[in-house]
Backbone as CSV, one residue per row, in Angstrom:
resi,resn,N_x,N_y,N_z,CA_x,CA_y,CA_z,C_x,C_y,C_z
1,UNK,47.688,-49.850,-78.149,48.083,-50.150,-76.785,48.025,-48.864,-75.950
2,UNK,47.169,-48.069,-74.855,47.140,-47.496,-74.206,47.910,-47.783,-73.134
3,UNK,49.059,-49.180,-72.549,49.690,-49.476,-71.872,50.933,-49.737,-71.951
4,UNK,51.561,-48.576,-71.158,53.678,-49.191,-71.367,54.238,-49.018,-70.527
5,UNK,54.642,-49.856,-69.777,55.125,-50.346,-68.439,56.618,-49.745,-68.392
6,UNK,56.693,-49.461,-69.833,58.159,-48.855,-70.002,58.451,-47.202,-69.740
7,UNK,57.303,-47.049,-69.814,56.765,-45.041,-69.680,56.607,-44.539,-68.462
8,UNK,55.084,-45.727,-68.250,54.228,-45.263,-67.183,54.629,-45.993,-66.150
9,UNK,55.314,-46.968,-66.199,55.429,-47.648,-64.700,54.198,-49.090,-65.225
10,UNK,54.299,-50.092,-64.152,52.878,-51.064,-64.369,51.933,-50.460,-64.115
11,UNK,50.669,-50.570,-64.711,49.129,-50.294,-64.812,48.772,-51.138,-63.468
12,UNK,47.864,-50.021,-62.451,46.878,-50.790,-61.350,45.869,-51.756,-61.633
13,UNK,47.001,-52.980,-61.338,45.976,-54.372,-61.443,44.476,-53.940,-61.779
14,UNK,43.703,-53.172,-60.972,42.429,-53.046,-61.182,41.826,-51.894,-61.852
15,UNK,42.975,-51.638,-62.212,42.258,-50.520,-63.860,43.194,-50.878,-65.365
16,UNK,43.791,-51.812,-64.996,44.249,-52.057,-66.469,43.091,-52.917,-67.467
17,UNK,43.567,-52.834,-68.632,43.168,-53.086,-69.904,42.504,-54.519,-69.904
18,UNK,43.451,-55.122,-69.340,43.388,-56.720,-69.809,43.919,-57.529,-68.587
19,UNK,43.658,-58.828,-68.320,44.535,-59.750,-67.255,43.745,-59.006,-66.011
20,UNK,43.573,-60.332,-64.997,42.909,-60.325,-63.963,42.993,-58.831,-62.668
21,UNK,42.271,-58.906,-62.214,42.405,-57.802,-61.123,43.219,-58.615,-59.654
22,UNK,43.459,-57.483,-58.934,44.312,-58.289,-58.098,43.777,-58.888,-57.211
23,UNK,42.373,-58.843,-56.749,41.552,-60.376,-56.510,41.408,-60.935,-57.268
24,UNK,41.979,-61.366,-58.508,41.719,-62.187,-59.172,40.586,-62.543,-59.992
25,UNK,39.567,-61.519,-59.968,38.492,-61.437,-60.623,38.724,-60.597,-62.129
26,UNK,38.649,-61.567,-63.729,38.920,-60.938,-64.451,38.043,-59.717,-64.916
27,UNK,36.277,-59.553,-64.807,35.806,-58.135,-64.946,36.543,-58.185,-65.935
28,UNK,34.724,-57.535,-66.274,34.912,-56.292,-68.059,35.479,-54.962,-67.085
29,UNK,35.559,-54.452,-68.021,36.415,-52.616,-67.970,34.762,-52.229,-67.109
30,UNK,33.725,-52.212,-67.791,32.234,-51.676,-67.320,32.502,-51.874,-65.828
31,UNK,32.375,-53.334,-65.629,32.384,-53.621,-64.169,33.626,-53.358,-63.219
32,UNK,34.966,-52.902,-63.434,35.302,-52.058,-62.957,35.637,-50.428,-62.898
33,UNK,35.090,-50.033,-63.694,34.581,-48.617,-63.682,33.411,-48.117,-62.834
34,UNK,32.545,-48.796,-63.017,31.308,-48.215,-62.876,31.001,-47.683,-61.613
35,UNK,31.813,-48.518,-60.337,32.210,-48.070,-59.290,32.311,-46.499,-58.966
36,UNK,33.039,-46.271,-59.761,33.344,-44.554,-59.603,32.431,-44.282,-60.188
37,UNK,31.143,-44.254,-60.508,30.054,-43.324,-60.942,28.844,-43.749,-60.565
38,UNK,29.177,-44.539,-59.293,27.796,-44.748,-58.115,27.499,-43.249,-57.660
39,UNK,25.924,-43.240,-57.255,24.827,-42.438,-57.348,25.807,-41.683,-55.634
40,UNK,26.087,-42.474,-54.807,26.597,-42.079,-54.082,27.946,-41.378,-54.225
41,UNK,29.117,-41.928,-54.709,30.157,-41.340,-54.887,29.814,-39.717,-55.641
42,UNK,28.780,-39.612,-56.580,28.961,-38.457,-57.379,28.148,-37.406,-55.843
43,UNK,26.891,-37.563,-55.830,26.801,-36.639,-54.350,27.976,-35.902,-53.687
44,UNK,28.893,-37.386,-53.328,29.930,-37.098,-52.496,31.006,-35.935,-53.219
45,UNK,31.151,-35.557,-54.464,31.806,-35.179,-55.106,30.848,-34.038,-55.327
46,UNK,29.954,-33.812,-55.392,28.805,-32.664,-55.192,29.628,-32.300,-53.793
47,UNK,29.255,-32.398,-52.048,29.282,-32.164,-51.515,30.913,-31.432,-51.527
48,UNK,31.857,-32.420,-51.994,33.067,-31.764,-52.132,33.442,-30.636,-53.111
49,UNK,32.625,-30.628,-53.849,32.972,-29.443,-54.545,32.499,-27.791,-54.242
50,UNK,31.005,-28.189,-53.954,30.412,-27.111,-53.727,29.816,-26.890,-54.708
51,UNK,28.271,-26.160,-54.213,27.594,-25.863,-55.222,28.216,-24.566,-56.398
52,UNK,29.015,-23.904,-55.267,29.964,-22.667,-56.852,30.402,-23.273,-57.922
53,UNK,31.445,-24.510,-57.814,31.942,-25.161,-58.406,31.377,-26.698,-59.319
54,UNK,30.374,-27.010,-58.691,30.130,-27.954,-59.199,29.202,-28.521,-60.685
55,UNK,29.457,-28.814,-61.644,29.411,-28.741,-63.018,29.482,-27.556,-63.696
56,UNK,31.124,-27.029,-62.761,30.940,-25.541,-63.681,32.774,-26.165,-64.024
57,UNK,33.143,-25.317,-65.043,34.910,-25.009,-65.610,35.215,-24.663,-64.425
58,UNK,36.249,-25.188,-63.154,36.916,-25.096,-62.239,37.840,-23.816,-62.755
59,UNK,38.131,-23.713,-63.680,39.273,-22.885,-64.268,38.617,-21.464,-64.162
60,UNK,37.555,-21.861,-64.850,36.434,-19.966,-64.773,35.826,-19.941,-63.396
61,UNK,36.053,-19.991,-62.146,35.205,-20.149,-60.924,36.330,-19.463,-60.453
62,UNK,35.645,-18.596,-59.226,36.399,-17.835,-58.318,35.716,-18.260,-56.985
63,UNK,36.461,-19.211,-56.292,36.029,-20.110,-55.251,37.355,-20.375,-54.065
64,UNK,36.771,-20.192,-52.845,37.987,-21.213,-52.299,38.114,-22.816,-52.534
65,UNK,39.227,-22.987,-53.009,39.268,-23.875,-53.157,40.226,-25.206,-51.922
66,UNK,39.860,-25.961,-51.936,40.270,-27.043,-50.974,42.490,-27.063,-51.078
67,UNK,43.073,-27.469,-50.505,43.878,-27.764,-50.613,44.100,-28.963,-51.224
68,UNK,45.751,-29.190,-52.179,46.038,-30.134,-52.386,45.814,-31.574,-51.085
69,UNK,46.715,-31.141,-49.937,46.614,-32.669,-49.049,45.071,-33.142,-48.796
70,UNK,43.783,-31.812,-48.517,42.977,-31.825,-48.114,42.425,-32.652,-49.082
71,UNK,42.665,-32.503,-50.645,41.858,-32.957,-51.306,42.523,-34.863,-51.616
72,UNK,43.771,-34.678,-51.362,44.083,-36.251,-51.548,43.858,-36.858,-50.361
73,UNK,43.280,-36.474,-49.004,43.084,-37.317,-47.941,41.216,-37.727,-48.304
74,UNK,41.027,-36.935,-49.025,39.458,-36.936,-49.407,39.139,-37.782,-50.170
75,UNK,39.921,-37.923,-51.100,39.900,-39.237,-52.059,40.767,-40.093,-51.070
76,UNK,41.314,-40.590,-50.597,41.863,-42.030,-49.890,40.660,-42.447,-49.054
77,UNK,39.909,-41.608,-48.239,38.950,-42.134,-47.505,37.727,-42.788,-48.626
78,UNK,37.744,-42.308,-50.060,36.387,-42.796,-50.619,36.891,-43.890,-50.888
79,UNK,38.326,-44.716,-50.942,38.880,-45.740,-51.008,37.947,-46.892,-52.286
80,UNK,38.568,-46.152,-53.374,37.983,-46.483,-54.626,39.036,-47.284,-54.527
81,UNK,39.168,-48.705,-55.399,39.362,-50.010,-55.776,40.576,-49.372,-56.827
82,UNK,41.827,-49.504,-56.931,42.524,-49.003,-57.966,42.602,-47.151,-57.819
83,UNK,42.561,-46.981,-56.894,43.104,-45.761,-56.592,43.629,-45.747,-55.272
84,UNK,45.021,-45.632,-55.222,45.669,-45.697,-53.650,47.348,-45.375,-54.249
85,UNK,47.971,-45.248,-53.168,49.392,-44.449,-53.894,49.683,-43.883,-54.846
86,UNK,50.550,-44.285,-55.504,50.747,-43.408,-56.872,49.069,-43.174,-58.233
87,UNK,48.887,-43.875,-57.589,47.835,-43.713,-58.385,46.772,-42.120,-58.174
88,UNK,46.808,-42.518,-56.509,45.721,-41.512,-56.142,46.766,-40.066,-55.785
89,UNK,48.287,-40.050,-55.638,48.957,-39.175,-55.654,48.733,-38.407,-57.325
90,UNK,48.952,-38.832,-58.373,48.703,-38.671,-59.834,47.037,-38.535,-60.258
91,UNK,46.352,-38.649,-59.593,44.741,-38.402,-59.688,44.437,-36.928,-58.600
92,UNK,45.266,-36.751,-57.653,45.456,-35.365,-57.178,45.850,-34.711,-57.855
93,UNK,47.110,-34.633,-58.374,47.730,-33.401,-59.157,47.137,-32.959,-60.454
94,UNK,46.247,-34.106,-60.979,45.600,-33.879,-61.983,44.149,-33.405,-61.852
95,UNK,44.012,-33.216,-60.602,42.911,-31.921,-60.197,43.228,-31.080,-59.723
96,UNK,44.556,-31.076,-59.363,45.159,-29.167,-59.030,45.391,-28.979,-60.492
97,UNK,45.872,-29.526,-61.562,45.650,-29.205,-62.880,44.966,-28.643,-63.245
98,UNK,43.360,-29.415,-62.995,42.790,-28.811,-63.793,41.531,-27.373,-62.963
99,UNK,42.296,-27.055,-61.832,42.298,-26.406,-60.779,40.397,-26.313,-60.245
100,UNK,40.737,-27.976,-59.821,39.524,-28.323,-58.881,39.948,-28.222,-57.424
101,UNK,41.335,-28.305,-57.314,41.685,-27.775,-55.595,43.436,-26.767,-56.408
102,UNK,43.780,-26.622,-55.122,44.914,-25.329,-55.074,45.874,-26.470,-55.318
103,UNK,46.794,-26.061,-56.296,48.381,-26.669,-56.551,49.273,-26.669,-55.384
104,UNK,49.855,-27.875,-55.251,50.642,-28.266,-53.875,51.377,-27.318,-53.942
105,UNK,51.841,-26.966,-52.337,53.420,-26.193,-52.139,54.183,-27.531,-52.202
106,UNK,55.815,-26.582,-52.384,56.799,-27.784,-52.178,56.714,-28.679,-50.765
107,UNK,56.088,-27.981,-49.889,55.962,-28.546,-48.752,55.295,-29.810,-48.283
108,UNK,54.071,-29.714,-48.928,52.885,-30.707,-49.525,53.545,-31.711,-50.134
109,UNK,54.342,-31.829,-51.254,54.930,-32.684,-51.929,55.878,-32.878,-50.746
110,UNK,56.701,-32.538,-50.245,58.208,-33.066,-49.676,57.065,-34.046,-48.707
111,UNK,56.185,-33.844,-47.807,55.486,-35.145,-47.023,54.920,-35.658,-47.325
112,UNK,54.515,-35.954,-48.758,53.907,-36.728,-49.157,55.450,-37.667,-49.851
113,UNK,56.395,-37.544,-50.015,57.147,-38.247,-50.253,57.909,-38.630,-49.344
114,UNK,57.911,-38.338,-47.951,57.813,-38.658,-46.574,57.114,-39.909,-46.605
115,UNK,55.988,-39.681,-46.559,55.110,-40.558,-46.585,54.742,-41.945,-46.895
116,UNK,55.370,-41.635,-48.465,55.014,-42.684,-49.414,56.809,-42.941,-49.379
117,UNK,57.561,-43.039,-48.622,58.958,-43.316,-48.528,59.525,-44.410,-49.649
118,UNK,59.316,-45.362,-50.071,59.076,-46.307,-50.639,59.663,-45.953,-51.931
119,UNK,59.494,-45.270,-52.516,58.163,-44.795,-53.825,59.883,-44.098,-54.168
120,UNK,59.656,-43.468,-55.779,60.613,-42.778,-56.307,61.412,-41.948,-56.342
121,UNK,61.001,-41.510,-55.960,61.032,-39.623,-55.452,62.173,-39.430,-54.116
122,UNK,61.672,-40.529,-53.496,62.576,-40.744,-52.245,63.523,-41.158,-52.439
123,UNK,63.629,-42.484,-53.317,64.831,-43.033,-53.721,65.842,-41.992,-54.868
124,UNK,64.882,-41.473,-55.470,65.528,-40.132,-55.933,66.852,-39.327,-54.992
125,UNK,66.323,-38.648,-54.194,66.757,-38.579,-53.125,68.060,-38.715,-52.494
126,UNK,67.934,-39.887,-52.064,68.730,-40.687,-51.619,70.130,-40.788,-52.604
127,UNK,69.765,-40.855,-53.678,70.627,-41.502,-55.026,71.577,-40.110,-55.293
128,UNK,70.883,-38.989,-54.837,71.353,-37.593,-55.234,72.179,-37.287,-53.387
129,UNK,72.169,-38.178,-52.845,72.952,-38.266,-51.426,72.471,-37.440,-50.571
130,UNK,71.171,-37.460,-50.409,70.643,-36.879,-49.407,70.277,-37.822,-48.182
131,UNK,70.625,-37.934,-46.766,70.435,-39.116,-45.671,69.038,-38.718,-45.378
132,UNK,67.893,-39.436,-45.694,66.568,-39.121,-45.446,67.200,-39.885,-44.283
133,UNK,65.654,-39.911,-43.276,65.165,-40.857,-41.981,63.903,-40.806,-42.022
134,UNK,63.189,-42.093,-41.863,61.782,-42.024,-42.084,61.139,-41.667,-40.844
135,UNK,61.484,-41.624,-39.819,61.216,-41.020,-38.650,61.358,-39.331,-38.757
136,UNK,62.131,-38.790,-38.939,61.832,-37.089,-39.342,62.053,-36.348,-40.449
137,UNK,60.490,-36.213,-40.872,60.074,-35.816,-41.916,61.131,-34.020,-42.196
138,UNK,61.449,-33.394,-40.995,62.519,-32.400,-41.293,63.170,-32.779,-42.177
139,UNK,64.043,-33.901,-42.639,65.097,-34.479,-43.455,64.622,-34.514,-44.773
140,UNK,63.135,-34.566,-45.079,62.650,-34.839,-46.637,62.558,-33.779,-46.568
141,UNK,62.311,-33.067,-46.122,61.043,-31.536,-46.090,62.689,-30.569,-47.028
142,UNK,63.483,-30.993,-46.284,64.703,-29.634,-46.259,65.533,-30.318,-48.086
143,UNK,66.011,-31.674,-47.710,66.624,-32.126,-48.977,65.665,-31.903,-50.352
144,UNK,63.871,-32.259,-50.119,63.427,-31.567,-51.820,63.124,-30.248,-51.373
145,UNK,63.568,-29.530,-50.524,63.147,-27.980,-50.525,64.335,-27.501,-51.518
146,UNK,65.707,-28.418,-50.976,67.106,-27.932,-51.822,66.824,-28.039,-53.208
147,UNK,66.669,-29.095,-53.308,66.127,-29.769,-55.040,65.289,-28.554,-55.616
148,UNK,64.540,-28.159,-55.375,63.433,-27.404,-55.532,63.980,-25.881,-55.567
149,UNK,64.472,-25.491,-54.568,65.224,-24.073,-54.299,66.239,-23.880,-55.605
150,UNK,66.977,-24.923,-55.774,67.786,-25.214,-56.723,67.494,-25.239,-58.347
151,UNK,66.537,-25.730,-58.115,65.915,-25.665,-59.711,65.027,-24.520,-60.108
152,UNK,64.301,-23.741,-59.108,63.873,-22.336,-59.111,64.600,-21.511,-59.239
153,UNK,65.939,-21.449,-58.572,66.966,-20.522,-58.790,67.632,-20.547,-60.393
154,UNK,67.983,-21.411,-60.394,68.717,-21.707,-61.591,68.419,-21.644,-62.933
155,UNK,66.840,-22.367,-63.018,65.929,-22.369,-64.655,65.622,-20.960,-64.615
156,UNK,65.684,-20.585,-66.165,65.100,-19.256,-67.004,63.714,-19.445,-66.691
157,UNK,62.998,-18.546,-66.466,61.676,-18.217,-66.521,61.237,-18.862,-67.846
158,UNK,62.084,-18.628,-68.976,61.542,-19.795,-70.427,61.494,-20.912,-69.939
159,UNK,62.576,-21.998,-69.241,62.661,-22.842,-69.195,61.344,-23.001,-68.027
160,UNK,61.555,-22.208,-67.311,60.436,-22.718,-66.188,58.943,-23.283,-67.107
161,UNK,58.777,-22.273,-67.720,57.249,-21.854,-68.211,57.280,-23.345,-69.276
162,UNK,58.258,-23.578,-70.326,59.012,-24.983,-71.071,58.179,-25.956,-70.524
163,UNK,58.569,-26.345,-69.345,59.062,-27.558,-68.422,57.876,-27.352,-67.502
164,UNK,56.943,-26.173,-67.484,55.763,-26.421,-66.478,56.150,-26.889,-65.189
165,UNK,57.338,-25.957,-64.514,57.881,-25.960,-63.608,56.818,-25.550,-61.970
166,UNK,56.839,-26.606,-61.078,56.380,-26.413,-60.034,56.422,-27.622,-59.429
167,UNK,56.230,-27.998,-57.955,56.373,-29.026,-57.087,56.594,-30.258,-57.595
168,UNK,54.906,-30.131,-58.108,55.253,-31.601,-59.125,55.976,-32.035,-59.628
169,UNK,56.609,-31.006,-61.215,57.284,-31.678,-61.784,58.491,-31.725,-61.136
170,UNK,59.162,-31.183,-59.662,60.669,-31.662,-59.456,60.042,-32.769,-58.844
171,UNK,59.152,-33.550,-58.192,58.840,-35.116,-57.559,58.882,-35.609,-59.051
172,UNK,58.553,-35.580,-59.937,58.513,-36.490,-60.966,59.588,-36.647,-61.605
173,UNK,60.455,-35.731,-61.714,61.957,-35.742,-61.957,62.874,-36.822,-60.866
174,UNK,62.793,-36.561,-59.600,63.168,-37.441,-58.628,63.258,-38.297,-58.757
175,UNK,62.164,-38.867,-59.290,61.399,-40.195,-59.757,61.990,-40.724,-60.259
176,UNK,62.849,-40.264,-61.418,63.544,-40.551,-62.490,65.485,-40.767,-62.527
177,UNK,65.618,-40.364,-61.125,66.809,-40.137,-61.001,67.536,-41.376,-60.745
178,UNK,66.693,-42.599,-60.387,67.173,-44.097,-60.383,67.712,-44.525,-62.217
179,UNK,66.705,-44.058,-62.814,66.730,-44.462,-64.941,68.373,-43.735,-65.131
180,UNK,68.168,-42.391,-64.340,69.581,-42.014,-65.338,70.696,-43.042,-64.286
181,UNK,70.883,-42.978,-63.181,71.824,-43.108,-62.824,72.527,-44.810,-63.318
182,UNK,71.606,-45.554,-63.558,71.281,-47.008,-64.217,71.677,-46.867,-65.747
């Protein structure tokens, strides 16, 4: 089973394993994949990368590289089928990973959880008694700057380095702050 709803959250209707897509079209795995490796999309991913970078180790390249938001507004516009919110938020960070664009500031993350208000991180948040307003993003920006300030201050440089401490992982912690409090 590559799928656990208990871990990961539910699988995007249109990239899971098994059971219909959310038009309702059941599609093999082929036929919804294959999408992402049209003759066009890869160009497009040429053009975004740059010829420095492109089919080279992102990691061994000394390049400017794109920003985190820059690079997740880049993917929302190619508006691939099964990539949109958390999905395409978690398909970003996993190319500042593997450092195909620059790793978010906390700043980057606090509006993108602005943004995606909805979503975990926020309710995180909230649960830890912070009064967001979805009208000014000041209010997210400052409450995970605290979160964040807070957990930089406080963790050992072991623990940091441990825990692969940075933006991300305090949004993904957030995330989580509904499980414990439950």
């Amino acid at each position: 089973c590559v799928e656990n709803p208990c871990i990961w959250g539910q699988a995007n209707a249109w990239l899971t394993w098994h059971g219909p897509s959310q038009d309702g079209h059941q599609g093999t795995i082929a036929e919804r994949i294959s999408p992402c490796f049209a003759p066009e999309l890869q160009d497009n991913w040429k053009a975004f990368l740059g010829a420095e970078m492109f089919g080279k180790d992102p990691l061994k390249v000394k390049v400017k590289r794109h920003s985190w938001t820059e690079t997740f507004h880049w993917l929302a516009k190619l508006q691939l089928k099964g990539l949109g919110g958390l999905t395409l938020f978690q398909f970003t960070n996993n190319l500042a990973y593997l450092g195909v664009c620059n790793m978010p500031s906390p700043e980057e993350i606090a509006d993108w959880i602005h943004n995606y208000g909805s979503l975990g991180a926020s309710r995180g948040l909230r649960l830890l008694g912070f009064a967001l307003d979805g009208n000014d993003i000041r209010r997210t920006r400052a409450a995970f700057l605290m979160v964040y300030n807070h957990l930089d201050q406080m963790l050992s440089s072991d623990d940091k380095e441990k825990l692969h401490f940075d933006a991300m992982f305090v949004e993904h912690i957030l995330c989580k702050v509904h499980r414990w409090t439950s």
